[in-house]
TORNU-867279 format. One record per residue (C-alpha): residue in three letters; y, x, z. Coordinates in steps of 0.02 Angstrom, whole numbers, plus 50000, padded with zeros to 5 digits. Layout:
<sites>
+-------+-------+-------+-------+
| votor |     Y |     X |     Z |
+-------+-------+-------+-------+
|   ALA |     Y |     X |     Z |
...
+-------+-------+-------+-------+
</sites>
This chain:
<sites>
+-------+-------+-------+-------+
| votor |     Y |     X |     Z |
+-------+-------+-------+-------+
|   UNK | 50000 | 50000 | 50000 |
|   UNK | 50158 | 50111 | 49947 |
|   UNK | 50268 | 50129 | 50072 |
|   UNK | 50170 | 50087 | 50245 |
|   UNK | 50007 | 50185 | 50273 |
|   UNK | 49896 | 50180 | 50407 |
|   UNK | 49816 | 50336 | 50492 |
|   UNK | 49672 | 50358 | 50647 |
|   UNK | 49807 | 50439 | 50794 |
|   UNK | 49805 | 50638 | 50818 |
|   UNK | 49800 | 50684 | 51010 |
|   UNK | 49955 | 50779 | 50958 |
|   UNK | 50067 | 50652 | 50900 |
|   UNK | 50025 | 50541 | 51061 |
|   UNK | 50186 | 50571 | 51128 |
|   UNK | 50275 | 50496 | 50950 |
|   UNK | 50142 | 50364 | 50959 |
|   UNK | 50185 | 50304 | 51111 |
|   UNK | 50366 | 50317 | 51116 |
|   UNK | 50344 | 50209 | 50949 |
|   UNK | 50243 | 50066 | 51038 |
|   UNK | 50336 | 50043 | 51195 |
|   UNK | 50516 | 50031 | 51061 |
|   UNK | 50426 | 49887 | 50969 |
|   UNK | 50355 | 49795 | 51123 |
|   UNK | 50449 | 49672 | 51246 |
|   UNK | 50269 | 49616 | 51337 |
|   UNK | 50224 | 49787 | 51426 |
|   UNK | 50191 | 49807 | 51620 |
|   UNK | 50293 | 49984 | 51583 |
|   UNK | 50445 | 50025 | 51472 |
|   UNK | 50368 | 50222 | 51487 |
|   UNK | 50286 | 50292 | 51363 |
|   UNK | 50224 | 50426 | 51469 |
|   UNK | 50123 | 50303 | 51572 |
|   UNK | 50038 | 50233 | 51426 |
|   UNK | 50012 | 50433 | 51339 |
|   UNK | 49905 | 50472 | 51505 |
|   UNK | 49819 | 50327 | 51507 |
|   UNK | 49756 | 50363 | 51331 |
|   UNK | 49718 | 50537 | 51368 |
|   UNK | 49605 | 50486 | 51484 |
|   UNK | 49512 | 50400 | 51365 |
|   UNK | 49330 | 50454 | 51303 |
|   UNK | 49357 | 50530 | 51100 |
|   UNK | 49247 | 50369 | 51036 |
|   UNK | 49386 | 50251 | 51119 |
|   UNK | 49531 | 50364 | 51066 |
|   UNK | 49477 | 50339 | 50906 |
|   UNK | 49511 | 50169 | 50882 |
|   UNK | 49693 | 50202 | 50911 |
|   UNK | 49793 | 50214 | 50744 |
|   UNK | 49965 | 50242 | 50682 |
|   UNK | 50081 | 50159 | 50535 |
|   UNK | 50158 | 50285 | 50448 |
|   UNK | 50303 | 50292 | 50335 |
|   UNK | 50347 | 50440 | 50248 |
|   UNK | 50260 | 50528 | 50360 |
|   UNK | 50332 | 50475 | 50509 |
|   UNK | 50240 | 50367 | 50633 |
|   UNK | 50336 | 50184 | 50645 |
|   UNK | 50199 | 50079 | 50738 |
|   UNK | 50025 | 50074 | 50828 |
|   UNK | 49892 | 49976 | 50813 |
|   UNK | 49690 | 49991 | 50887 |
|   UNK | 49554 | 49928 | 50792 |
|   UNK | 49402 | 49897 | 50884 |
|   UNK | 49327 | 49721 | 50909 |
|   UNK | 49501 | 49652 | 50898 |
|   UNK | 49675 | 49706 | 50839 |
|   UNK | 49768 | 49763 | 50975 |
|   UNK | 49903 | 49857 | 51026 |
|   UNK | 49993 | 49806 | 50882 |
|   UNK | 50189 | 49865 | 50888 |
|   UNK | 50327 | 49935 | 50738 |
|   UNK | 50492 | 50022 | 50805 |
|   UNK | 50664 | 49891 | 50767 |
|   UNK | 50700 | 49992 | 50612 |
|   UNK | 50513 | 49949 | 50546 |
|   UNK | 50496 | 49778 | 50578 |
|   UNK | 50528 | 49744 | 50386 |
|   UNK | 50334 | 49815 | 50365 |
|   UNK | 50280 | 49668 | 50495 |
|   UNK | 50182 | 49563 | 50372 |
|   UNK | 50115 | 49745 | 50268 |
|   UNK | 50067 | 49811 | 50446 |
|   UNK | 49961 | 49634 | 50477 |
|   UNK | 49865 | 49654 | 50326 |
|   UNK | 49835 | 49829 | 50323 |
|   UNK | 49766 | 49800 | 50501 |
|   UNK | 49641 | 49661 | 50450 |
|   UNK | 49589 | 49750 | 50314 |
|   UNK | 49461 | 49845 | 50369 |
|   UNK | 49378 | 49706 | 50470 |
|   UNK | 49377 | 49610 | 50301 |
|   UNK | 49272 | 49744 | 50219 |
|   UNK | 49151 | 49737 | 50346 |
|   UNK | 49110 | 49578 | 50322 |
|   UNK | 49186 | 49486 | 50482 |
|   UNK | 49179 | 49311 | 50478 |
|   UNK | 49353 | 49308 | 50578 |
|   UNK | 49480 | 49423 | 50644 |
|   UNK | 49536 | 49417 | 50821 |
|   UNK | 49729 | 49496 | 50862 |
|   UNK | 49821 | 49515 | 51021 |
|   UNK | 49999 | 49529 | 50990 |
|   UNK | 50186 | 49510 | 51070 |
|   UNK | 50261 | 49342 | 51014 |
|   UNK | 50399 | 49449 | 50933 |
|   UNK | 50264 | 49453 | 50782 |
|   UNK | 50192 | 49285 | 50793 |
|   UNK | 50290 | 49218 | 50611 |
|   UNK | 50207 | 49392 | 50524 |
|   UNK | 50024 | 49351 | 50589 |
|   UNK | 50040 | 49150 | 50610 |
|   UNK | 50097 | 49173 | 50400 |
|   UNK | 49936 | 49265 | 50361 |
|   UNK | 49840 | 49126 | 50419 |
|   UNK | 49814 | 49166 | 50605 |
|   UNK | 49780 | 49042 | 50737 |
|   UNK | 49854 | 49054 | 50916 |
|   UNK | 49718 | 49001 | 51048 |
|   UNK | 49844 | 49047 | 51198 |
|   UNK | 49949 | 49144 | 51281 |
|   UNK | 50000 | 49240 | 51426 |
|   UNK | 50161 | 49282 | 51510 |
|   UNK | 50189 | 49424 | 51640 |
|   UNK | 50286 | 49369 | 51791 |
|   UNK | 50391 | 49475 | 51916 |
|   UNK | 50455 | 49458 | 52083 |
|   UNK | 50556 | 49568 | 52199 |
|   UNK | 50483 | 49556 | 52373 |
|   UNK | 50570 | 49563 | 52539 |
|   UNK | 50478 | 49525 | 52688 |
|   UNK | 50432 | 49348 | 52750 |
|   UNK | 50371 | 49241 | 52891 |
|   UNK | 50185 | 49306 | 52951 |
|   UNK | 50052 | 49160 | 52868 |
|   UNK | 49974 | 49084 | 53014 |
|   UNK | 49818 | 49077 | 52900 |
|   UNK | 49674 | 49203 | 52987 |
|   UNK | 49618 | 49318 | 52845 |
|   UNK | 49535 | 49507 | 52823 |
|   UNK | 49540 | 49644 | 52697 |
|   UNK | 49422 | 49642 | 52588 |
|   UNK | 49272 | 49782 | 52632 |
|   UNK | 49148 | 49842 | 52491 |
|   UNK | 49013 | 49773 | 52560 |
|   UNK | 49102 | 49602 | 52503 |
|   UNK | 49073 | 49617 | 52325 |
|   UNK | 48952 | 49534 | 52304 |
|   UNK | 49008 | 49363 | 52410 |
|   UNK | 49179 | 49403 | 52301 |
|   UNK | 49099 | 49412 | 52112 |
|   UNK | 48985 | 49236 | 52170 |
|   UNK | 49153 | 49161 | 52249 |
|   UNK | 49253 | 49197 | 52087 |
|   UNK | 49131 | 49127 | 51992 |
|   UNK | 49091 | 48963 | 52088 |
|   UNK | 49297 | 48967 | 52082 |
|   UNK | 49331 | 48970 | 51907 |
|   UNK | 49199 | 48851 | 51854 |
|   UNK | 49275 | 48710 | 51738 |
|   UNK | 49468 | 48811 | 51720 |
|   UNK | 49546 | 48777 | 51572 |
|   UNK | 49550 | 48957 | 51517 |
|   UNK | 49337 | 48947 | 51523 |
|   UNK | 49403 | 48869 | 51332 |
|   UNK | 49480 | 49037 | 51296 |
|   UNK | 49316 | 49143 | 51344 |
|   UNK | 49403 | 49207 | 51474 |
|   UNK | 49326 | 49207 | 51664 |
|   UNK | 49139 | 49150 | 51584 |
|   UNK | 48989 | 49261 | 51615 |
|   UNK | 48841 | 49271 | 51722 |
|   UNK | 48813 | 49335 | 51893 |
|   UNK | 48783 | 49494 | 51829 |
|   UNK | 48927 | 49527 | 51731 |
|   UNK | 49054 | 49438 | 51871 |
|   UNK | 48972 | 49578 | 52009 |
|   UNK | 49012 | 49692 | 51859 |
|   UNK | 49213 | 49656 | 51836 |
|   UNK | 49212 | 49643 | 52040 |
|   UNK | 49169 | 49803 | 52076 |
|   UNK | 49268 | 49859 | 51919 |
|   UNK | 49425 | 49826 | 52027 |
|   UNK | 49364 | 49917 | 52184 |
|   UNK | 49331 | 50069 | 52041 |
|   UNK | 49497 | 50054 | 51979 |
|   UNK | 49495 | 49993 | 51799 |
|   UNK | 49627 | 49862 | 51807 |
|   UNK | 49740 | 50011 | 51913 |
|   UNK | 49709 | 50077 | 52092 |
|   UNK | 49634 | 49956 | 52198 |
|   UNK | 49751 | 49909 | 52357 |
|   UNK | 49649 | 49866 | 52493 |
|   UNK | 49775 | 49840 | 52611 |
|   UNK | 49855 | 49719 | 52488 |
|   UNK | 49716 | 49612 | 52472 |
|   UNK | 49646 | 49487 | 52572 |
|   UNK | 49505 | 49378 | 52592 |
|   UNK | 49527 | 49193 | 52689 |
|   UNK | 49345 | 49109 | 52773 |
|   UNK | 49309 | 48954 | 52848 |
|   UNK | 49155 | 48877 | 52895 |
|   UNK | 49074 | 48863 | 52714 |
|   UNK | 49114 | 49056 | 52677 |
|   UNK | 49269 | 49120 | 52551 |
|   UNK | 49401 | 49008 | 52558 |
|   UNK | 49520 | 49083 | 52460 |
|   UNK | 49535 | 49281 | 52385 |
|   UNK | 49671 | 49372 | 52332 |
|   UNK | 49651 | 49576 | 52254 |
|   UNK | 49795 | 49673 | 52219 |
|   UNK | 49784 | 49842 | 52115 |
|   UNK | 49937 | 49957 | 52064 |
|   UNK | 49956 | 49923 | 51862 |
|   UNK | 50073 | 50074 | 51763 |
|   UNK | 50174 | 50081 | 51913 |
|   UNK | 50197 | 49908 | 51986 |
|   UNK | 50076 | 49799 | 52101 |
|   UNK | 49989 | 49676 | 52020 |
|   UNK | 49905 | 49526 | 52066 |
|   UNK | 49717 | 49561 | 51998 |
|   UNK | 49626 | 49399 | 52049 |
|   UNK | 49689 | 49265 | 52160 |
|   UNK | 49586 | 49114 | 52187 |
|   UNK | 49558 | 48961 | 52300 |
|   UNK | 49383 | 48868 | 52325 |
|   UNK | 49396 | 48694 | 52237 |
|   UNK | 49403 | 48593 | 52404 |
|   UNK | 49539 | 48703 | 52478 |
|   UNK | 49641 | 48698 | 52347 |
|   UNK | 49829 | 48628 | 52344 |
|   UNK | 49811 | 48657 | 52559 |
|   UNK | 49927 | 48844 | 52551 |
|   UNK | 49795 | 48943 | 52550 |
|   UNK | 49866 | 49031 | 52395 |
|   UNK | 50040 | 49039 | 52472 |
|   UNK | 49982 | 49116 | 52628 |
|   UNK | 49891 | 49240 | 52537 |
|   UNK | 50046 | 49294 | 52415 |
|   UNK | 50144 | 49285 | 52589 |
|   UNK | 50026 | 49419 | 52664 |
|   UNK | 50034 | 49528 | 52520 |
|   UNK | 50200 | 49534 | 52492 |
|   UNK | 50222 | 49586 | 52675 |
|   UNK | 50090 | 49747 | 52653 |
|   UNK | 50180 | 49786 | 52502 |
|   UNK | 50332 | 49796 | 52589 |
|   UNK | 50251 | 49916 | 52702 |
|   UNK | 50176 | 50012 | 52575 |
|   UNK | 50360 | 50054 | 52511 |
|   UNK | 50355 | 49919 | 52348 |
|   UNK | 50471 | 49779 | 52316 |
|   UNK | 50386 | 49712 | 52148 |
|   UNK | 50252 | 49634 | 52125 |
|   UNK | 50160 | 49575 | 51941 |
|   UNK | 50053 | 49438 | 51892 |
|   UNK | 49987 | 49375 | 51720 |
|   UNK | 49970 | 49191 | 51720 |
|   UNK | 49904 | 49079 | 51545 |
|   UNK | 50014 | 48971 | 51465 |
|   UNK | 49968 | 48787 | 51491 |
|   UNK | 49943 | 48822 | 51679 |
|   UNK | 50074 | 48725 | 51738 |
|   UNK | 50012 | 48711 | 51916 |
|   UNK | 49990 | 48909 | 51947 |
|   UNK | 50152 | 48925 | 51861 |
|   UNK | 50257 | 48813 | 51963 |
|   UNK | 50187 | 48888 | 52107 |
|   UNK | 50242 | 49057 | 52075 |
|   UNK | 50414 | 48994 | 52000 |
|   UNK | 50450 | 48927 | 52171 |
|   UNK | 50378 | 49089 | 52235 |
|   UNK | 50529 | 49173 | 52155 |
|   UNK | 50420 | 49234 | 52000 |
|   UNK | 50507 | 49241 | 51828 |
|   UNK | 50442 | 49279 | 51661 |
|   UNK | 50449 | 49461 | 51619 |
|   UNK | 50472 | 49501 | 51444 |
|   UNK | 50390 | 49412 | 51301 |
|   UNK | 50224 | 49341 | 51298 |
|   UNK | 50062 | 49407 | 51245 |
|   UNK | 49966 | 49296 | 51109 |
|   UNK | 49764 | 49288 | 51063 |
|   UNK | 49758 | 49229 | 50894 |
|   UNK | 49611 | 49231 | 50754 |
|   UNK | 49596 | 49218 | 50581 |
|   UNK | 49448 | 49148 | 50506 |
|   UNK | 49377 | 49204 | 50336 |
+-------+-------+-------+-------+
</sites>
């Protein structure tokens, strides 16, 4: 395609390639690029090579990664002319293997360019941010979490997110194996260092009542699960929780803290509007394309 090509990433342009995605990007839990560089770095090669630049004239003006989706999909403001060349030259090679449809994540910056090449949005997700002083102590008796809890967590988290609406998204679906898998993945640190003394777990006499895990995301706390048992629910148990976190955080020497939340859930979101939550930059769209 004259004028836009598109190129696997050399470790040693990472810093160019980065710089390039956080400029074209409003969604990001980090304005740095350095944050995201080291986080790639740390990558195994067979993951780092799924990262790719768009180049013009030689010079790299966006990033995408091609693995099972498109991802990390971005074009510096001078660029964003290439939008719709960038889209196609990123389906592309999904096309020519055959794929019966394309999935993309994307800022809603690009939705016209991918939503005009005949991608669906299935949903959305916004990043919300709060500055946190502290507040009143929750009179709600609760514990951190302990390691030995993972188990009781991945079967409570489970049981909790039976029937949400985002289930329709193929998020939160999986069998017991898989939800003890993405448990302990937050106690290893793959969604950011785990905060144990930010989290807390809330029991009554029919076990979990209510669990909330926070982890340190590029920089800022973030809210990595938070969920109530179905016949607790709409009692404060998710207030009291926020309220207890807040106050560690405090402690800990933070005064943010994140949370992703899916468009359509009105209920979580009014909660954390009146919370003091606002959206943070744009939001991050799931589309597909189907061939």
């Amino acid at each position: 395609m004259p004028g836009l090509e598109i190129a696997p990433l050399e470790t040693a342009d990472a810093a160019a390639y980065w710089q390039a995605h956080v400029a074209g990007r409003t969604d990001l839990p980090s304005p740095s690029f350095l944050v995201h560089m080291e986080r790639y770095l740390r990558l195994p090669p067979e993951e780092q090579r799924t990262y790719f630049a768009f180049l013009e004239g030689g010079r790299i003006v966006g990033t995408v990664r091609l693995a099972d989706a498109i991802t990390f999909f971005s074009l510096v403001p001078e660029a964003r002319s290439w939008t719709r060349d960038a889209v196609l030259l990123a389906t592309e090679p999904f096309i020519a293997k055959g794929a019966e449809k394309v999935v993309a994540s994307y800022d809603d910056s690009y939705s016209a360019a991918f939503t005009g090449l005949g991608f669906r949005e299935t949903f959305s997700r916004m990043r919300m941010e709060a500055r946190r002083t502290k507040v009143d102590k929750p009179a709600l008796p609760m514990s951190h979490p302990e390691a030995t809890d993972v188990d009781d967590i991945a079967a409570f988290l489970m049981a909790a997110y039976e029937g949400h609406m985002e289930q329709a998204f193929g998020m939160h679906v999986g069998p017991p194996e898989e939800w003890r898998d993405y448990a302990t993945s937050i106690w290893k640190g793959e969604t950011g260092t785990y905060l144990p003394l930010a989290s807390w777990l809330a029991r009554d006499d029919a076990g979990l009542a209510a669990a909330l895990l926070t982890t340190l995301w590029m920089g800022t706390p973030l809210v990595s699960e938070l969920a109530v048992r179905k016949d607790r629910r709409r009692q404060g148990l998710a207030r009291a929780l926020l309220a207890a976190t807040t106050n560690a955080l405090v402690d800990l020497g933070h005064d943010r803290l994140a949370l992703y939340v899916t468009m359509g859930n009105d209920p979580a979101i009014r909660l954390y509007e009146d919370l003091g939550f606002r959206q943070a930059g744009g939001r991050t769209v799931s589309a597909v394309l189907e061939i």
